[in-house]
VORO-529035 format. One record per residue: residue number from 1; residue in one letter; y, x, z of N, C-alpha, C in turn. Coordinates in nm, 2 decimals. Each point is the difference from the previous one (the first is absolute). Layout:
   n res    nc2    nc1    nc3   cac2   cac1   cac3    cc2    cc1    cc3
 NUM   a      Y      X      Z      Y      X      Z      Y      X      Z
...
END
This chain:
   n res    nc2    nc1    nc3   cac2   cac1   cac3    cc2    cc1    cc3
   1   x   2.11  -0.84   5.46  -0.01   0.14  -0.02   0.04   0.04  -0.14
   2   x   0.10   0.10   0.02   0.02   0.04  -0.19  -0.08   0.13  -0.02
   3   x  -0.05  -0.05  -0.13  -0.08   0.09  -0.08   0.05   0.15  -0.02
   4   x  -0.09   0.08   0.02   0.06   0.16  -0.02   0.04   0.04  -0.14
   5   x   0.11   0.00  -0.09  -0.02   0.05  -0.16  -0.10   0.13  -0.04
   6   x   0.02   0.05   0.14  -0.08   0.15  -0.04  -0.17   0.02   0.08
   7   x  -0.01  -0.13   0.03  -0.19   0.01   0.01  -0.07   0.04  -0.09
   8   x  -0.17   0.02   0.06  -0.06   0.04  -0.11  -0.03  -0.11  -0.08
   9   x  -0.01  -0.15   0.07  -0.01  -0.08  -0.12   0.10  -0.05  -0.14
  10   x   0.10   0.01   0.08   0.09  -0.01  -0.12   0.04   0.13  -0.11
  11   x  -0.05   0.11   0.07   0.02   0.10  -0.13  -0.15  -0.04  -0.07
  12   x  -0.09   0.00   0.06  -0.13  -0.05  -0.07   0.04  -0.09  -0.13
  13   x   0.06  -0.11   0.03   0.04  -0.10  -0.06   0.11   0.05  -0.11
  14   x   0.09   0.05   0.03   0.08   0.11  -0.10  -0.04   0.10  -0.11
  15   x  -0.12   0.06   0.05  -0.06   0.10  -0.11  -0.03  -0.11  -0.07
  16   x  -0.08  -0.07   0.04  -0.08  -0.09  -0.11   0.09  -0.08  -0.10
  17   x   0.12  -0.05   0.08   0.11  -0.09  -0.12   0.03   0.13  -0.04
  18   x   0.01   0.12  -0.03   0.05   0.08  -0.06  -0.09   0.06  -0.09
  19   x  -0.11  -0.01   0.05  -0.16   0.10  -0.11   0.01  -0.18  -0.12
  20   x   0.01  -0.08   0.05  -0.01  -0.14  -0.10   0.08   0.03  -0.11
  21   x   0.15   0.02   0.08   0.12   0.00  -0.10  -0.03   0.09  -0.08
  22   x  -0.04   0.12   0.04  -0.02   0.12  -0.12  -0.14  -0.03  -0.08
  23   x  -0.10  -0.06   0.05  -0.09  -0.06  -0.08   0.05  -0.05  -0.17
  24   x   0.09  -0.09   0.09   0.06  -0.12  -0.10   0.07   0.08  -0.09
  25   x   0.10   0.11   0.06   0.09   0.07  -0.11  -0.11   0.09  -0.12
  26   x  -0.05   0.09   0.06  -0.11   0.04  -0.08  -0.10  -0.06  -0.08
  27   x  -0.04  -0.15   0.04  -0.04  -0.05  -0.11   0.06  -0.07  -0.11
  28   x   0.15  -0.05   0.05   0.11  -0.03  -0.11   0.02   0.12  -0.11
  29   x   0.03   0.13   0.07   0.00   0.12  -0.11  -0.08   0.02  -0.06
  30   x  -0.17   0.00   0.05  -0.13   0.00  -0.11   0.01  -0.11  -0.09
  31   x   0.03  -0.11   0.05  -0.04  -0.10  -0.14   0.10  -0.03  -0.09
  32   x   0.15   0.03   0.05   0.09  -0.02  -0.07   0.04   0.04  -0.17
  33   x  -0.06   0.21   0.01   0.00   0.04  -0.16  -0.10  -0.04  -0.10
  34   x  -0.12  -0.03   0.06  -0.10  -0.15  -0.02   0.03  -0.07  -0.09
  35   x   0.03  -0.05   0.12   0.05  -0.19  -0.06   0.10   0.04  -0.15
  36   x   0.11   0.10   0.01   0.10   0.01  -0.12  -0.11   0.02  -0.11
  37   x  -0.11   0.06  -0.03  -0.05   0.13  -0.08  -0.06  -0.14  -0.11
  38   x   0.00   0.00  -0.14  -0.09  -0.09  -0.10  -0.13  -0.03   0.05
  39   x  -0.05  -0.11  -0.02  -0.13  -0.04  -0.01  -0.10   0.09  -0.10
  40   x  -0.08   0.07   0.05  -0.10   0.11  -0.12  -0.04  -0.14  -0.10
  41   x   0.01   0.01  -0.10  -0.07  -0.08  -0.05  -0.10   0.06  -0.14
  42   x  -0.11  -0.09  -0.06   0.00  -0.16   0.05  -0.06   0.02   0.15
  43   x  -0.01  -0.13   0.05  -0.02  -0.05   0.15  -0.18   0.01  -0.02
  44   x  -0.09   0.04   0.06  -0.12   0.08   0.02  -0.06  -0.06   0.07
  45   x  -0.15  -0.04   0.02  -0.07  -0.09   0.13  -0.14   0.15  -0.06
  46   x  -0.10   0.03   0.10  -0.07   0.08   0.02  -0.10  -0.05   0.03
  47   x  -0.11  -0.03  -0.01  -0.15  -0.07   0.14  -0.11   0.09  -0.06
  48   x  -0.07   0.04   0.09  -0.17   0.03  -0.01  -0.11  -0.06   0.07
  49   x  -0.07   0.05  -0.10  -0.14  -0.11   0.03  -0.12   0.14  -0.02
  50   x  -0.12  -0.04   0.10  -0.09   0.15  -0.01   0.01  -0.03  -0.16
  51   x  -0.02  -0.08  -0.12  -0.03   0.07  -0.12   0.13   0.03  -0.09
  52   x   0.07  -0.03   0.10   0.15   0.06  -0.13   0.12  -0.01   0.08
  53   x   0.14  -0.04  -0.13   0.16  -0.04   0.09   0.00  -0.09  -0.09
  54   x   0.13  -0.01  -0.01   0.06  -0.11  -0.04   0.15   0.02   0.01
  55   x   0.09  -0.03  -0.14   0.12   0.03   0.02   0.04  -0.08  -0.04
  56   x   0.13  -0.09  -0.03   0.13  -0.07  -0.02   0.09   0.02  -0.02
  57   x   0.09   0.00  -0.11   0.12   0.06   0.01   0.11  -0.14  -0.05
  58   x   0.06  -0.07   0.02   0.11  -0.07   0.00   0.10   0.07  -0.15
  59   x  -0.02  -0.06  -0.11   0.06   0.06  -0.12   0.05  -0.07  -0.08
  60   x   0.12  -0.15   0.04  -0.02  -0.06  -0.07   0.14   0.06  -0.09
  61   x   0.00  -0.07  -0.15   0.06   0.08  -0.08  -0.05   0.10  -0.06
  62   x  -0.13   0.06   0.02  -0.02   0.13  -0.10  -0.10  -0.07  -0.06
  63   x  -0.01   0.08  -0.15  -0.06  -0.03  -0.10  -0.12   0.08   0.07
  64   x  -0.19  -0.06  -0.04  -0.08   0.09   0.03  -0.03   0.06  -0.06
  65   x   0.06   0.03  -0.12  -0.01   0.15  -0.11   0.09   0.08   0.04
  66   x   0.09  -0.02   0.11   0.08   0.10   0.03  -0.07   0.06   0.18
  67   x  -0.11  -0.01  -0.01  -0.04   0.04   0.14  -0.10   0.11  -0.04
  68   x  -0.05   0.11   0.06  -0.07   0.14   0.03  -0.10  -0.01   0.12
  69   x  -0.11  -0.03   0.02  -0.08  -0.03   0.12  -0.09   0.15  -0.06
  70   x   0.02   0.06   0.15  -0.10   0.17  -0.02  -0.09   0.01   0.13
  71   x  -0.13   0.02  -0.01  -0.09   0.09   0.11   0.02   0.14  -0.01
  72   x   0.01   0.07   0.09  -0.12   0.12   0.03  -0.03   0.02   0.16
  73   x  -0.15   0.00   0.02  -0.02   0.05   0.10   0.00  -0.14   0.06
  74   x   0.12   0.00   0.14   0.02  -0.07   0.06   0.11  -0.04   0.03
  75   x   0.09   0.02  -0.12   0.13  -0.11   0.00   0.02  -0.04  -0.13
  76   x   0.12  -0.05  -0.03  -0.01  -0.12  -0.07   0.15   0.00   0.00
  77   x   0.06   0.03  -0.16   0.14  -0.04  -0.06   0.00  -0.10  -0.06
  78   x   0.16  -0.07   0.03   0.03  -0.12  -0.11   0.11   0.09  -0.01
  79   x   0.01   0.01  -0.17   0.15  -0.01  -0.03   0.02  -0.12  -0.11
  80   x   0.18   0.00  -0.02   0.00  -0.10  -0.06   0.14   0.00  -0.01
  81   x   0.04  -0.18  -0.10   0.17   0.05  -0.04   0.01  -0.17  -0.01
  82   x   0.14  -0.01   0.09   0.02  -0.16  -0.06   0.13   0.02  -0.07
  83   x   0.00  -0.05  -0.11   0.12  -0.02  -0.09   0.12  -0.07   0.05
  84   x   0.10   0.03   0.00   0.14  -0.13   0.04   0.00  -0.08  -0.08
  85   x   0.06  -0.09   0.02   0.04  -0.15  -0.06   0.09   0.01  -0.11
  86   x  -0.04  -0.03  -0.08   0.11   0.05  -0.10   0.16  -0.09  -0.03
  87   x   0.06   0.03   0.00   0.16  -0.09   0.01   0.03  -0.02  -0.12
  88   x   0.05  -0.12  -0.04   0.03  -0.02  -0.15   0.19   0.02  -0.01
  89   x   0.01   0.01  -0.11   0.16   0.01  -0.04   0.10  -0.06   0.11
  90   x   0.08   0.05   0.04   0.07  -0.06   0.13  -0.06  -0.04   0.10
  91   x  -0.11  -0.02   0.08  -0.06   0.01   0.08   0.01   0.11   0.11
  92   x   0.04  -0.01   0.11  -0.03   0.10   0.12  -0.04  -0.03   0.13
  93   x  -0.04   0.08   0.08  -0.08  -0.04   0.12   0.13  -0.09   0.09
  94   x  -0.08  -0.08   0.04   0.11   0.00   0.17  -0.08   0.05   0.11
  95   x  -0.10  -0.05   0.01  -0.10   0.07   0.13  -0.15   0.09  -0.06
  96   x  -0.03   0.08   0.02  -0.09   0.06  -0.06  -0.09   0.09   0.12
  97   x  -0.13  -0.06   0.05  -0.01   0.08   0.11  -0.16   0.02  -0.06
  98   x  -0.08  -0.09  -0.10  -0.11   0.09  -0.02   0.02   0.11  -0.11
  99   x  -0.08   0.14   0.03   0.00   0.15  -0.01  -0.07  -0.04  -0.16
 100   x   0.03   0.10  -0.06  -0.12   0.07  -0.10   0.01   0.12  -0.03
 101   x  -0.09   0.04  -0.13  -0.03   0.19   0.05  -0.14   0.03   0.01
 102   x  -0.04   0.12   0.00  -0.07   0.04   0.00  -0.06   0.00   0.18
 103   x  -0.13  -0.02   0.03  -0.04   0.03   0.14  -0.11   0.04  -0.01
 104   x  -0.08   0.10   0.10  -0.12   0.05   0.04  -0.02  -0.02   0.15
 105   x  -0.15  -0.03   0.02  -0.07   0.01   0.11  -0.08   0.00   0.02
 106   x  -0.08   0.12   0.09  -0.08   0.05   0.06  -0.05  -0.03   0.13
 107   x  -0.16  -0.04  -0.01  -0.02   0.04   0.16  -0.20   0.04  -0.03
 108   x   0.03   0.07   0.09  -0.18   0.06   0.12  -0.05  -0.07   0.03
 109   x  -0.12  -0.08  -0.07  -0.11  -0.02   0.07  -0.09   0.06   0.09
 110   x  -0.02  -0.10   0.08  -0.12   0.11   0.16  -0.14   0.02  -0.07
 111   x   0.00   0.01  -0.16  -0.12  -0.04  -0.08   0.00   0.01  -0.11
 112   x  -0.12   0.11  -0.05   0.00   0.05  -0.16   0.01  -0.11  -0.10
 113   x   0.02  -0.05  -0.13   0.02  -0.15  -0.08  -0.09   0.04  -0.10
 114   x  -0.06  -0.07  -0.07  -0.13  -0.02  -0.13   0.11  -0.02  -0.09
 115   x   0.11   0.10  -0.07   0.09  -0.05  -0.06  -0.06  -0.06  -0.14
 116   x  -0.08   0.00  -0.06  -0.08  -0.05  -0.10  -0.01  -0.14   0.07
 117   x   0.01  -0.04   0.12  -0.03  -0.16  -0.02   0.13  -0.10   0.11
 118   x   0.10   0.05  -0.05   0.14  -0.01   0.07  -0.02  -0.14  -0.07
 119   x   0.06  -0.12   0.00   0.07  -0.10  -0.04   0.11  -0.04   0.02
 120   x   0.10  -0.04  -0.10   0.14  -0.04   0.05   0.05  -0.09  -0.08
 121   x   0.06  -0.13   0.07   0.03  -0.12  -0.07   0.16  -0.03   0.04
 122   x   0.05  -0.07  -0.06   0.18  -0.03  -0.04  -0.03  -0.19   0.03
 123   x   0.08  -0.05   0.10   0.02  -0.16   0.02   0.12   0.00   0.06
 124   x   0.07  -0.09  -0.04   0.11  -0.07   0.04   0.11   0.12   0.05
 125   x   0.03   0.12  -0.07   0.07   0.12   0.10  -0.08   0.10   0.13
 126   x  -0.10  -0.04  -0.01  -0.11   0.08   0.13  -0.12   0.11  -0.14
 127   x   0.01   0.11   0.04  -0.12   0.06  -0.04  -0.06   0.04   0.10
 128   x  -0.17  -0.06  -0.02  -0.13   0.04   0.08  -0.03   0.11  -0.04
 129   x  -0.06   0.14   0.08  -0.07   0.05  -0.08  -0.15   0.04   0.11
 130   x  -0.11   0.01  -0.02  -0.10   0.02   0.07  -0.07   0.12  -0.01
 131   x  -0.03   0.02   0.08  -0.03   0.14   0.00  -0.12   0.04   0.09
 132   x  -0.10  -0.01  -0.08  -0.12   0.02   0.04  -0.06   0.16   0.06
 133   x  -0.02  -0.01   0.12  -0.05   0.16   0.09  -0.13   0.01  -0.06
 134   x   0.02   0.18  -0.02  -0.11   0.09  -0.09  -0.12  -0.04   0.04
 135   x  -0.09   0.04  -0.04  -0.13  -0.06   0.07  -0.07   0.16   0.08
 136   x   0.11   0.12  -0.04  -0.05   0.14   0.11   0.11  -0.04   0.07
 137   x   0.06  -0.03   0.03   0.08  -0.02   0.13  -0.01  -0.14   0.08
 138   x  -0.13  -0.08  -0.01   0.00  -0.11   0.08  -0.11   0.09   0.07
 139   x   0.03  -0.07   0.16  -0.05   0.08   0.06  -0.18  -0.08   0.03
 140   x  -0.10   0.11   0.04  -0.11  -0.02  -0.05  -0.10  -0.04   0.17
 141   x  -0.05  -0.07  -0.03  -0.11  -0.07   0.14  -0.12   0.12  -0.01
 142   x  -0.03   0.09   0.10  -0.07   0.07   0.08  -0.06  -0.02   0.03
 143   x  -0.16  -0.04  -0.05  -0.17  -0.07   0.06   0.01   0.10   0.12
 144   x  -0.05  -0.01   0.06  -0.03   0.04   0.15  -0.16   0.02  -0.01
 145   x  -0.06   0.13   0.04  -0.16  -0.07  -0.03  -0.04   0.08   0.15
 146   x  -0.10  -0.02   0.10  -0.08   0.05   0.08  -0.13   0.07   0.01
 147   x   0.00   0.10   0.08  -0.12   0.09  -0.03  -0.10  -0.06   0.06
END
């Protein structure tokens, strides 16, 4: 017996290879201007813990007198500058793909900071910096008492 092209199971089957394919095209278009766009840098890791965060930043090459670590409230700037490489007499690039310059970055913590007791340390190209939650914005345990 041959199969009808125009059943409901095969247009069934049709919408769907067709809603897929446009899945696919639409998600090629969203990730594509993406993927072209610079890396924000530096490269950033974020974690919280109930008594604080914790940040990372991937820096290698900057001097740590050339870095700006700021609180208020509940964010938190790095700015900062890495120098280029300097070329001596006759010397020129052939490949040259790490950046320098000036960069800033910002982000919101879900949580006020004790900026008086921030810590921030420089190893191997990674800056830590810690960031201890206010002690009016941790949140407070509720005795319960009964009449």
């Amino acid at each position: 017996m041959l199969s009808n092209p125009f059943s409901v199971r095969s247009s069934f089957r049709e919408m769907e290879r067709l809603r897929r394919e446009m899945n696919d095209l639409f998600e090629t278009l969203d990730r594509g201007p993406r993927m072209s766009l610079a890396t924000t840098y530096p490269a950033m890791n974020v974690w919280t813990n109930p008594d604080g965060a914790v940040v990372t930043a991937e820096l290698p090459g900057v001097n740590p007198d050339d870095l700006e670590i700021s609180v208020q409230g509940d964010t938190l700037t790095l700015r900062g500058a890495r120098n280029p490489e300097p070329l001596n007499e006759g010397e020129a690039f052939h490949r040259r793909e790490r950046g320098s310059g000036k960069f800033q970055r910002a982000f919101q913590l879900p949580f006020a900071v004790d900026a008086s007791k921030v810590e921030a340390s420089y190893e191997l190209g990674v800056l830590s910096i810690t960031l201890p939650r206010a002690e009016s914005d941790k949140p407070k345990k509720i005795q319960v008492t009964s009449a």
